[in-house]
C-alpha positions as CSV (number, residue, x, y, z in Angstrom):
1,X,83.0,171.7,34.6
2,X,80.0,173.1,35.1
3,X,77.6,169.7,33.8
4,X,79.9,167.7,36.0
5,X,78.1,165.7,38.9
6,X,77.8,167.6,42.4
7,X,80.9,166.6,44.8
8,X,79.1,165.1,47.2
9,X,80.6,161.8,47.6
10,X,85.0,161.3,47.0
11,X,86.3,160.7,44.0
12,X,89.0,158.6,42.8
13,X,90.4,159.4,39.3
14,X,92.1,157.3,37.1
15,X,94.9,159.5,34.6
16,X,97.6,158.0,32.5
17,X,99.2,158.1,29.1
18,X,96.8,156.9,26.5
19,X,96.4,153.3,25.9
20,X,98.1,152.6,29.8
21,X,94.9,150.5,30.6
22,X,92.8,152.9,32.4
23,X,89.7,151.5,31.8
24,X,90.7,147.9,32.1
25,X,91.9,148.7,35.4
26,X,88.8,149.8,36.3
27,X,86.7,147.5,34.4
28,X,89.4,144.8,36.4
29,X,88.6,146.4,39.9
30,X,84.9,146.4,39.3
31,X,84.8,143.0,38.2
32,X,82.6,144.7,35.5
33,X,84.4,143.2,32.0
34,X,82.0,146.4,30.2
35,X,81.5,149.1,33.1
36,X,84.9,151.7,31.2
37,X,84.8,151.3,27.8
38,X,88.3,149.8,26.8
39,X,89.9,149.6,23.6
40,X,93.3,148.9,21.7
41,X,93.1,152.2,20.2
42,X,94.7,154.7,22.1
43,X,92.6,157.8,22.8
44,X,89.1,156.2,23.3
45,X,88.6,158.1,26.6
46,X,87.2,161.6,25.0
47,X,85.7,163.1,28.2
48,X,85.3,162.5,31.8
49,X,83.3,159.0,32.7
50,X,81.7,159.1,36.0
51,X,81.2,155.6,37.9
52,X,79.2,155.7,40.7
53,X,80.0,152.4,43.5
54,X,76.9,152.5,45.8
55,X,76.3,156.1,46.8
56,X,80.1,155.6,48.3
57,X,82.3,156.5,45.9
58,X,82.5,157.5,42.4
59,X,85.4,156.4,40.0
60,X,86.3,158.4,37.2
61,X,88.0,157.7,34.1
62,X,90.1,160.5,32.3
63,X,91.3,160.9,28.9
64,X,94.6,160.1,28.6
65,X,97.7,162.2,27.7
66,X,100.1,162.0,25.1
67,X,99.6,160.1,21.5
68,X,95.6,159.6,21.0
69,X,94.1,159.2,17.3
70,X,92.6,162.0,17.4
71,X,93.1,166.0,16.0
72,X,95.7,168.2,18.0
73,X,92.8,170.7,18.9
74,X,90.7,168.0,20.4
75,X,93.1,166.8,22.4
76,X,94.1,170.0,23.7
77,X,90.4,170.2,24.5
78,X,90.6,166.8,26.6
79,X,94.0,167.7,28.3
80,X,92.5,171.5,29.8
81,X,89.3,169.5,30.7
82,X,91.5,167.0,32.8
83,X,93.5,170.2,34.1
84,X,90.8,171.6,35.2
85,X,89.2,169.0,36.9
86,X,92.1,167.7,38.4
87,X,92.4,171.6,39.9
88,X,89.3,172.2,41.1
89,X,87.5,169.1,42.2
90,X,86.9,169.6,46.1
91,X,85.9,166.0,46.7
92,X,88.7,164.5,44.6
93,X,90.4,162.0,47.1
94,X,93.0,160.7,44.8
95,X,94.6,160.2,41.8
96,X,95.4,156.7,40.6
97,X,98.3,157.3,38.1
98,X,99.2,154.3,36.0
99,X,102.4,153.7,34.2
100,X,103.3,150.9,32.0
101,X,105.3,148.6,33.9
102,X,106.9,148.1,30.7
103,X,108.1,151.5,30.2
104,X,108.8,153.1,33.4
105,X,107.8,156.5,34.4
106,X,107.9,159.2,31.0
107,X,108.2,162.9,30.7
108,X,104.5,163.4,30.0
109,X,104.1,161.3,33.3
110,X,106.3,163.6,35.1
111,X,104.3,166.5,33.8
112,X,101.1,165.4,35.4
113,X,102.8,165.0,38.7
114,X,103.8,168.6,38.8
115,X,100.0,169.7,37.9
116,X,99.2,166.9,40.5
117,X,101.6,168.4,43.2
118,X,101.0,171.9,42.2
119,X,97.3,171.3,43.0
120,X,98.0,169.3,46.3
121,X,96.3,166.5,44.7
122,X,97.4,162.8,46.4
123,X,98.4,160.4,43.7
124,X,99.0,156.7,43.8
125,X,101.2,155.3,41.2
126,X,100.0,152.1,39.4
127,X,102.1,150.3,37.6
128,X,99.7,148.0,34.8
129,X,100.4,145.2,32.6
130,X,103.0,144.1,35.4
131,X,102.3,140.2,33.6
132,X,104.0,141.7,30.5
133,X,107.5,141.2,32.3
134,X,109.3,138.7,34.1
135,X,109.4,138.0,37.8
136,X,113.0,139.5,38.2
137,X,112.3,142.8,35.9
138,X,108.6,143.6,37.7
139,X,110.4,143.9,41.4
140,X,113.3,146.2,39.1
141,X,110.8,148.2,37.8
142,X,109.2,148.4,41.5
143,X,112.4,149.9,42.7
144,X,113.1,152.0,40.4
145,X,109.9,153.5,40.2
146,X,110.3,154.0,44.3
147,X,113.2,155.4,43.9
148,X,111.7,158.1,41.3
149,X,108.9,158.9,43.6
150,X,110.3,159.0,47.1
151,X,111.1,162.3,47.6
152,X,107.8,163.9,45.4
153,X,105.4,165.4,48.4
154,X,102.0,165.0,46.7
155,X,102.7,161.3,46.1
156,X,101.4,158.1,47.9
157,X,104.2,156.2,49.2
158,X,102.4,152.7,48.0
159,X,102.8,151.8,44.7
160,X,100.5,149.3,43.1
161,X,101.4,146.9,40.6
162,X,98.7,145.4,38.9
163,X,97.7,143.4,35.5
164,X,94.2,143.8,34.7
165,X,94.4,140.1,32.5
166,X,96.1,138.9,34.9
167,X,94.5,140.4,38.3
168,X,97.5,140.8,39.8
169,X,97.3,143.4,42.5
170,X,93.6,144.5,42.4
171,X,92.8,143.3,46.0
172,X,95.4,145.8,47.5
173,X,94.7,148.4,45.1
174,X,91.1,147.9,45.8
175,X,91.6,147.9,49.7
176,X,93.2,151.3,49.1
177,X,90.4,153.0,47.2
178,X,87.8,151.2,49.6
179,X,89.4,153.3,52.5
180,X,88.6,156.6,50.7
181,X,85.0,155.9,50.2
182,X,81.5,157.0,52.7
183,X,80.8,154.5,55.2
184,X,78.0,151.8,54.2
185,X,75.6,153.9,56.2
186,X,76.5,156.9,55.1
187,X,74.9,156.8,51.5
């Protein structure tokens, strides 16, 4: 914690299950095809990534939870450093939580909401690869996932649904993060 970069501009974190498309997302948002490193093997993220937009915000990409290629000790390494990031980062503004649209909302995903909550940390749920399902079963997946959230405290009441190939939903889910960060004059 202690090499991290001073808090002196927010912070918007991106957390998720391995392989959920953190760093596309990012990468999507950015319009930066390179800026996260992004890769089809789950557990690439192996330590906090700091992205700094301008002087007015700074992005950050986290490892993700649950199956990674990597040894049990390591990634119990990666998980407390999340932990205690997520805990103690006074200029963390938000978390953006993705969940495959594909598979709904997990037990491990429940698990970070409760550290979220427990911390009084504001997290948005993203929904990704929303292109990988049809018209009818995105708006199910929607609902149901609105109807999971709706009575958590710590939560956002917007959900985003977004596909990074098929940048779906990044202007809203952009307009949201651009609210958090310094004003142009500011930096």
């Amino acid at each position: 914690m202690n090499a991290l970069p001073e808090p002196d501009m927010p912070e918007v974190a991106f957390a998720g299950r391995s392989n959920v498309g953190k760093s596309s997302l990012i990468n999507a948002l950015t319009g930066r095809n390179n800026l996260a490193r992004a890769s089809g093997d789950p557990g690439r993220t192996r330590e906090l990534n700091f992205f700094d937009l301008a002087g007015r915000i700074r992005l950050v990409d986290l490892p993700g939870y649950g199956f990674a290629k990597a040894p049990k000790d390591v990634a119990a390494r990666w998980m407390a450093l999340t932990r205690d990031y997520l805990r103690g980062r006074v200029n963390l503004k938000r978390v953006i939580l993705l969940i495959d649209a594909r598979h709904g909302i997990k037990p491990a995903d429940e698990a970070i909401m409760k550290v979220l909550a427990e911390a009084a940390v504001v997290h948005q749920i993203t929904l990704t690869k929303l292109d990988k399902l049809k018209p009818a079963e995105q708006q199910a997946m929607i609902e149901t996932t609105q109807g999971q959230i709706a009575k958590k405290v710590a939560v956002y009441p917007q959900i985003a649904a977004t596909s990074s190939a098929k940048r779906l939903g990044l202007d809203a889910l952009r307009a949201d993060i651009a609210e958090l960060a310094l004003p142009e004059n500011a930096s």
